[in-house]
C-alpha positions in Angstrom: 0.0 0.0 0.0 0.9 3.6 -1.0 -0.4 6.7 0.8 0.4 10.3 -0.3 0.2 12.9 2.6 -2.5 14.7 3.8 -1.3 18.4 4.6 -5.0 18.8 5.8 -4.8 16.2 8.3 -1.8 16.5 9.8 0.2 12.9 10.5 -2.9 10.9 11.6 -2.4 6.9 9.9 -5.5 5.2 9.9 -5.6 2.0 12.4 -7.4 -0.7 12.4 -11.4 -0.3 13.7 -11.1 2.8 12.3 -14.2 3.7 10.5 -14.0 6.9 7.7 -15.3 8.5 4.5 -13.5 7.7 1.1 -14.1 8.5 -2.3 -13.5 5.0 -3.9 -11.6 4.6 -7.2 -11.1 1.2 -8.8 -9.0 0.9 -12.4 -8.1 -2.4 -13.9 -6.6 -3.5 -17.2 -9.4 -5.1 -19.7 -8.9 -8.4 -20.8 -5.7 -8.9 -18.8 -6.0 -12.7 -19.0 -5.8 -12.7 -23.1 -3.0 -10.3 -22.7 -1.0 -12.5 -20.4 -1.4 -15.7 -22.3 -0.6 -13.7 -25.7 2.9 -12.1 -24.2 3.6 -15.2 -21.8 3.5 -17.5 -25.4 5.4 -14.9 -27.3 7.7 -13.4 -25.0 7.9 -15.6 -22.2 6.3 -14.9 -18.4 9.4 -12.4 -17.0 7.9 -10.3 -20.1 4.2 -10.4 -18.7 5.6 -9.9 -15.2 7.7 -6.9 -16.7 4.6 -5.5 -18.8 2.5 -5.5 -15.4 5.0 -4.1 -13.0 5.3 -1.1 -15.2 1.5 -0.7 -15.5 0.8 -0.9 -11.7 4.2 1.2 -11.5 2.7 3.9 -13.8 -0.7 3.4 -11.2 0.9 4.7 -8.9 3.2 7.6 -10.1 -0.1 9.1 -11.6 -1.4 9.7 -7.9 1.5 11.1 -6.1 0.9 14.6 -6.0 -2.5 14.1 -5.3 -2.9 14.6 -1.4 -4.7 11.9 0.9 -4.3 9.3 -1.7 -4.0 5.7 -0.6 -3.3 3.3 -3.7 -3.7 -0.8 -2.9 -2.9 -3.0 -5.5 -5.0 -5.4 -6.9 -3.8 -8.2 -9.3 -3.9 -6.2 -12.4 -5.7 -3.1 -11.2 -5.5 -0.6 -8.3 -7.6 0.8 -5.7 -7.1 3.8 -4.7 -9.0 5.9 -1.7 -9.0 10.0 -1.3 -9.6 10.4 1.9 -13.3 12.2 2.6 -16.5 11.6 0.1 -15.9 15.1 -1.1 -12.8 13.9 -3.4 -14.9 12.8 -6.7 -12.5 15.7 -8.4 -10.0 13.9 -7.4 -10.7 10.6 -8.5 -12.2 12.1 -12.1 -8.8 13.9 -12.9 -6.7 10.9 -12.0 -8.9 8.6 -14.6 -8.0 11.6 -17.1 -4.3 11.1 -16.4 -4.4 7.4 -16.6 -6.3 7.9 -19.9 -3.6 9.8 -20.8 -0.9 7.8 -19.9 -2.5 5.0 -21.7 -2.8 6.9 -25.1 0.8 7.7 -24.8 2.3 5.4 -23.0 5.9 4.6 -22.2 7.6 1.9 -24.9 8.9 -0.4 -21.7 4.8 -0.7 -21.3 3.3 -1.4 -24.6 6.8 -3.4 -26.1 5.8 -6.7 -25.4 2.0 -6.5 -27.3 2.6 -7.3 -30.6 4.6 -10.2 -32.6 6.7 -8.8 -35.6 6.5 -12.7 -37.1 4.8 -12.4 -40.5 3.6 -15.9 -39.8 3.6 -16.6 -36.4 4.3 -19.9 -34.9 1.1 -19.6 -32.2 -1.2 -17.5 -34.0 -0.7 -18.1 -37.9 -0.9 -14.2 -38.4 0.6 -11.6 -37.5 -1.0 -9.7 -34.4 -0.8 -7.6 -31.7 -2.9 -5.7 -28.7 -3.8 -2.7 -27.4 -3.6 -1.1 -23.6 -7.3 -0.8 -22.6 -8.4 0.4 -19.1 -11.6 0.9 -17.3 -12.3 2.9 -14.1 -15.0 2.8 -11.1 -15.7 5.4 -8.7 -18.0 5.8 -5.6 -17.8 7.3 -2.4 -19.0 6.0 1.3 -17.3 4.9 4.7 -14.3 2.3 5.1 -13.1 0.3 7.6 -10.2 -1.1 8.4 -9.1 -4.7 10.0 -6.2 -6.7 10.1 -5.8 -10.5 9.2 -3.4 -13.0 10.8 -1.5 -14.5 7.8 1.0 -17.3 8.4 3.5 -15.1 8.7 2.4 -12.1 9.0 -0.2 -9.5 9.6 -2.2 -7.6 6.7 -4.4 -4.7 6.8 -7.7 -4.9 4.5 -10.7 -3.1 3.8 -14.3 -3.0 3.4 -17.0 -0.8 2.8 -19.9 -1.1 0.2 -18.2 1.9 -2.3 -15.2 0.2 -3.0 -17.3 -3.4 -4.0 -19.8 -1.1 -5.9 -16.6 0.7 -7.3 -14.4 -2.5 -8.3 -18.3 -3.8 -10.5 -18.7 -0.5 -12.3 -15.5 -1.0 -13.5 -15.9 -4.4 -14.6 -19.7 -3.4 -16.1 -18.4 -1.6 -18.7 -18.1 -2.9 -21.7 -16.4 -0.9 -23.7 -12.5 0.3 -22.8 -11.3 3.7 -21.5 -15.2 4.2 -19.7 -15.7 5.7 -16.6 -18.1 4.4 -14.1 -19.7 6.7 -11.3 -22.3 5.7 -9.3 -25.3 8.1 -8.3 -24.1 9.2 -4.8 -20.3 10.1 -6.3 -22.6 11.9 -8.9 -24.4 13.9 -6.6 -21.6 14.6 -4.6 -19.5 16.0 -7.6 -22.5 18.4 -8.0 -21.8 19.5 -4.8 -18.1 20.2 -5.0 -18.3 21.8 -8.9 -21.9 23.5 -8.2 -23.8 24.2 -11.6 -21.0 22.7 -13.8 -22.5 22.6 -17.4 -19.4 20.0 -18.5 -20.5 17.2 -16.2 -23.8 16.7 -18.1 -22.1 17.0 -21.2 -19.1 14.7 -20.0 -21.3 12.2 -18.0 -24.4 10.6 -19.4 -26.9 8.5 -17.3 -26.9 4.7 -17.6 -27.6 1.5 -15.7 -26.8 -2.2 -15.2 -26.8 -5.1 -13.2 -24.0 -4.0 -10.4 -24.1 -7.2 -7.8 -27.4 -8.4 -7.3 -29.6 -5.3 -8.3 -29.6 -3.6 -11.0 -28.4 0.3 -10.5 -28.4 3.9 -12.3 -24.9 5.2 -12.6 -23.0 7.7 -14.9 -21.0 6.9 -17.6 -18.0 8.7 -19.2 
């Protein structure tokens, strides 16, 4: 786990019981599992470990001037919390820089998704991928509690915005879409007032999100 500090809050580090508001941000690679079996058979699995480390690398950089920021990694996405529901800003302007990271991203990232063969021994063709992400946000209370590992102890977390956070992301179909459910919505009215971009930018929606379907916002 990475946390940025919060010149607002002074040195305060969350413990465990501790109950707060977050605005929830969940980004994840789309179809990571066809892009690790197409590099693992072309490049070999150091090359899929190499193209992932430098995503989840470039997760991270993207969020460290932003103040408050906690960023957990999760297989191939991240999570990341802004400490206090009023941070939707926050969480839409880092989607905008991963979106711009992904359009031009660094060649140590994107290398490894293509195969110059003209006739490839696995595929026939020649081929390649692209980087796609997708992004979730919500905003509610977190809590925090530790679990006895076999070696160790591990801090983890649970509140309903970052489940409903981590599903938007994964109900959208199409790549480089935004998610936002109705409360983060509401709440970015709040912090931007009478914004006319947001109704331009964000477009209403819905879709099965657990076991209900739910309105959200789409970007």
């Amino acid at each position: 786990m990475v946390r940025t500090p919060d010149r607002n809050a002074g040195e305060h580090s969350p413990s465990s019981g501790e109950e707060g508001e977050f605005t929830a941000l969940f980004a994840d690679m789309r179809g990571s599992t066809g892009i690790v079996e197409f590099v693992e058979r072309h490049h070999g699995l150091n090359a899929a470990a190499e193209l992932f480390q430098v995503f989840l690398s470039q997760c991270v950089r993207l969020v460290e001037d932003i103040d408050g920021a906690e960023v957990h990694l999760r297989g191939d996405g991240v999570l990341i919390l802004f400490s206090g529901a009023d941070r939707v800003q926050d969480a839409v302007e880092y989607t905008r820089r991963l979106r711009r990271m992904v359009d031009d991203p660094p060649h140590e990232l994107v290398r490894h998704l293509s195969c110059s063969c003209t006739a490839c021994p696995v595929c026939g063709e020649e081929t390649s991928l692209s980087l796609q992400v997708r992004c979730g946000i919500d905003a509610g209370p977190v809590a925090r509690f530790k679990v006895q590992t076999l070696r160790d102890t591990v801090e983890e977390l649970v509140g309903s915005c970052i489940s409903v956070a981590a599903k938007l992301s994964g109900a959208l179909g199409e790549a480089h879409r935004v998610g936002m459910s109705r409360r983060a919505w509401l709440r970015l009215h709040e912090e931007t007032g009478s914004d006319t971009r947001l109704t331009r930018e964000w477009t209403p929606s819905a879709g099965r999100i657990g076991r209900r379907k739910r309105r959200f916002f789409a970007s």
